[in-house]
N, C-alpha and C positions, 0 to 999 in steps of 0.2 A: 274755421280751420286755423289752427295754432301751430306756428313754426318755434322749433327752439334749437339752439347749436349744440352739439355736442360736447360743450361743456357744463353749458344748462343741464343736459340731459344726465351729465355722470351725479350731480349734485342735486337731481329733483328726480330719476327715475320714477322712484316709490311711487309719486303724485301725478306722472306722467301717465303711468300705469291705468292708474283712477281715475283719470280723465278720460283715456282710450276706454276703459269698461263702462264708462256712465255716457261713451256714444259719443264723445267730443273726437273729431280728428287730428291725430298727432302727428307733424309733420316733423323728422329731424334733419338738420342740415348741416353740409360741411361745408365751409367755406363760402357757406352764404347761399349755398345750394342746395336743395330738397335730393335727400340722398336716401331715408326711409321712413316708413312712415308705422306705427304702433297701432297696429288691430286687435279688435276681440280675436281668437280663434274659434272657430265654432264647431263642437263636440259633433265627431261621427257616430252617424247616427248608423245603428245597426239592424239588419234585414232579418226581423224574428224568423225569419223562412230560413235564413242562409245559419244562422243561429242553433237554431234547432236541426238543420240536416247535417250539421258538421257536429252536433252532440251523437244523433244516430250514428254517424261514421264512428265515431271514436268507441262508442260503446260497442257496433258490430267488431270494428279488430281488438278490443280487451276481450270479449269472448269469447275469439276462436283461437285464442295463446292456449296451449296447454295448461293445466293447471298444474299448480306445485304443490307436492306434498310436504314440503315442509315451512312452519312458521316464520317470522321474518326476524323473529327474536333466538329460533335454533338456526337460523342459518348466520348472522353475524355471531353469536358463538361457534360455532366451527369455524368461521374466518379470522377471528380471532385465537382461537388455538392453532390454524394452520400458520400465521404472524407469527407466532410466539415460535415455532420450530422451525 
């Protein structure tokens, strides 16, 4: 476990960094005092189940929207002529 003060740290982050990722503990201190300490974060992991039922949801409410009968290129020209007047 490695202590360094906050002045160490403004002027070695980067390395500090790469210590914390390669599993070493970084301890930082104020005033001589263990104040915080530099971890991996480690990626959420996500519930293929919860995943996938939240893709189903979204596809059943795109579905049941009416459909529009006009294109997405005729309808910003009409918004754009409506601007223009």
């Amino acid at each position: 476990m490695a202590h360094y003060s906050v002045a160490t740290t403004k002027d070695k982050l980067s390395s500090l960094i790469d210590k914390a990722l390669g599993g070493e503990q970084v301890i930082i201190t104020r005033h001589g005092k263990p104040t915080v300490e530099l971890r991996v974060v480690q990626p959420e992991k996500r519930d293929p189940d919860a995943v996938r039922a939240a893709h189903e949801r979204l596809k059943k409410q795109r579905e049941s929207r009416p459909r529009v009968s006009i294109s997405s290129a005729e309808l910003l020209r009409l918004e754009r002529e409506d601007y223009r007047y």
